[in-house]
C-alpha positions, 0 to 999 in steps of 0.5 A: 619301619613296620606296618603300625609305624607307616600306619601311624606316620600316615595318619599324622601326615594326613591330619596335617594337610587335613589341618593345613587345608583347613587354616587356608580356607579360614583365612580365605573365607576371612579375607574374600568377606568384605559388606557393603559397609567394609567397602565404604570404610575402605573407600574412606582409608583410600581417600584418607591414605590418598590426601596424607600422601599428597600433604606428605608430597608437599611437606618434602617439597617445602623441606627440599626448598627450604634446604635449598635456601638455607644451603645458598644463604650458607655458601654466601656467608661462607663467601662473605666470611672469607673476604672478611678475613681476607680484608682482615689479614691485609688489615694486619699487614698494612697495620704492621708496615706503619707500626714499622714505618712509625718506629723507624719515625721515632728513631730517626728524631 
């Protein structure tokens, strides 16, 4: 690397943290400006932000209630379901042991 080379890459290593320390200070200078009307706006988004938080919280609690009760209702008709077809299989039996009863009648007479 010669003397125009280290000359060149100098420059546009400078010119870069030149650049850079500028867009710093922008954004800073943008962020730190906040008036008096920016700080009530803000206050209004945080009581806002605040009170959609809390209808969110309860909008949830609602939710996992509501879940709780459709999961009771579901696991009482699924008992419901199975002492109905409990009571329909011995329905079944009992159906077929007079079918059977009933046959033998009729080849006795």
């Amino acid at each position: 690397m010669n003397r125009t080379e280290f000359t060149i890459a100098t420059a546009v290593v400078l010119f870069i943290a030149f650049a850079l320390g500028w867009l710093a200070y922008a954004a800073m200078h943008r962020f730190r400006r906040i008036k008096g009307s920016d700080m009530s706006e803000i206050d209004l988004l945080a009581q806002s932000l605040h009170s959609t938080e809390e209808a969110l919280n309860h909008a949830v609690q609602g939710a996992n209630l509501r879940e709780a009760e459709l999961l009771s209702l579901n696991s009482q008709s699924d008992a419901e379901l199975r002492a109905a077809m409990n009571a329909l299989r011995d329905v079944r039996a009992e159906n077929e042991e007079m079918r059977s009863y009933i046959e033998k009648m009729h080849a006795n007479n």
